[in-house]
Each structure stands twice: as structure tokens, then as C-alpha cells.
C-alpha positions in Angstrom: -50.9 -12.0 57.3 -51.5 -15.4 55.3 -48.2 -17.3 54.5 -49.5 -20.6 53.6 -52.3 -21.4 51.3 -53.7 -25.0 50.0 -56.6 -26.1 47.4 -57.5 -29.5 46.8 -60.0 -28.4 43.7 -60.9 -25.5 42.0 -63.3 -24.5 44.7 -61.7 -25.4 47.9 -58.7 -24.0 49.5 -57.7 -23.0 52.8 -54.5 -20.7 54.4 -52.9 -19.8 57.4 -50.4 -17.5 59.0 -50.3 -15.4 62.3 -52.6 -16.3 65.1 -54.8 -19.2 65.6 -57.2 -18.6 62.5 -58.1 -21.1 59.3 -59.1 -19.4 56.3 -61.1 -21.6 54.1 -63.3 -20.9 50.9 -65.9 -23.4 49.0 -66.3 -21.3 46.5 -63.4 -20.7 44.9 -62.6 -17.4 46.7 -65.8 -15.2 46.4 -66.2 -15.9 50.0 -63.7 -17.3 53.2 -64.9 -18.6 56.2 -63.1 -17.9 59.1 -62.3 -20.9 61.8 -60.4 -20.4 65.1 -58.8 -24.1 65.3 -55.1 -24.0 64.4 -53.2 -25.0 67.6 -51.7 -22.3 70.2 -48.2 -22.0 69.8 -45.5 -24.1 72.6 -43.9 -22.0 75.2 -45.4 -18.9 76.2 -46.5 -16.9 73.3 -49.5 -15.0 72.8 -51.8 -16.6 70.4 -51.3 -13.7 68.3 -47.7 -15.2 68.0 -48.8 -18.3 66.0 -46.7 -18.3 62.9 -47.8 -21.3 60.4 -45.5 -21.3 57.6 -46.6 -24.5 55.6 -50.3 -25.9 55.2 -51.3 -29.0 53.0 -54.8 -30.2 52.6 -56.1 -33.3 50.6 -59.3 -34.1 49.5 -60.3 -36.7 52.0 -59.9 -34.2 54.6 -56.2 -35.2 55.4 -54.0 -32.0 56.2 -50.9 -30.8 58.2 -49.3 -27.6 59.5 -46.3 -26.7 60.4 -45.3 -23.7 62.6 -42.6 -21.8 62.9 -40.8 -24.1 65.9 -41.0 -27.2 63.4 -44.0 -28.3 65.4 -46.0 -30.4 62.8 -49.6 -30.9 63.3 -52.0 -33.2 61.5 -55.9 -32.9 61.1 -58.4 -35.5 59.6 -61.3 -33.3 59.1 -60.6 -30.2 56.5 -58.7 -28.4 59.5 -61.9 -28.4 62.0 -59.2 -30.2 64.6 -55.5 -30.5 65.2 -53.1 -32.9 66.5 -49.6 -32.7 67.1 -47.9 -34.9 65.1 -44.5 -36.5 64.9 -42.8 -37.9 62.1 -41.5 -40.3 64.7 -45.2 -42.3 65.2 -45.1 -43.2 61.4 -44.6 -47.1 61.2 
């Protein structure tokens, strides 16, 4: 189940939802490419349990995630890698 979708052109666009999986298209959505890299959930919950309800990606390869604990993650490479990310580390 995808809950959370993001284009930064006409052709690009990624989304999320359950489990651990990126769903991204270059094409404008003829064809998705799947990538395992959204981060496993805190506590002890299956990946399977990942719940990603918001997803924003900018052109410059600038994005952010948020689950469903409020845990905010930021990537600077088009999702490829995620770091937690706190609100409290912004100057």
C-alpha cells in the first residue's frame, strides 16, 4: 500500500508506504523502480511494519520521510540513503 507520493517534474516521482520499499519512476509512470532503502522502523517491528505517511523530494536530490512514530528522516541523494533527522539540529 503507497500513502505518500512526490514528483519534482513531470517525469520523476517517487512514493512510499508499508515496508522498507521506494518507488520511484523517470518516466513519468510507464515504469517504477523498486529500491529497498527507507529506514527500519524504531522498536521492534517487523519491517513489514514500516508505515511512511509523508514523502517530499526536491530536485537537487533533497527529500524527507516521515513515519508513523513522527520519526523524520532526511536523504540527499533522490532516496538512495536515509538519515534520521531532527528538527532540533537545524541552526
Amino acid at each position: 500500500m503507497l500513502l505518500a507520493i512526490s514528483s519534482w517534474d513531470k517525469d520523476h516521482a517517487c512514493a512510499a508506504g508499508f515496508s522498507t520499499v521506494l518507488l520511484c519512476t523517470a518516466d513519468g509512470g510507464s515504469s517504477w523502480q523498486e529500491i529497498r532503502s527507507l529506514p527500519l522502523s524504531h522498536g521492534e517491528r517487523d519491517f513489514a511494519d514500516n508505515l511512511f505517511q509523508e514523502l517530499v523530494l526536491l530536485s537537487d536530490g533533497t527529500g524527507y520521510v516521515l513515519d508513523d512514530l513522527n520519526y523524520l528522516y532526511k536523504t540527499h541523494d533522490f532516496g538512495q540513503h536515509w538519515q534520521e533527522f531532527s528538527l532540533a539540529d537545524v541552526p
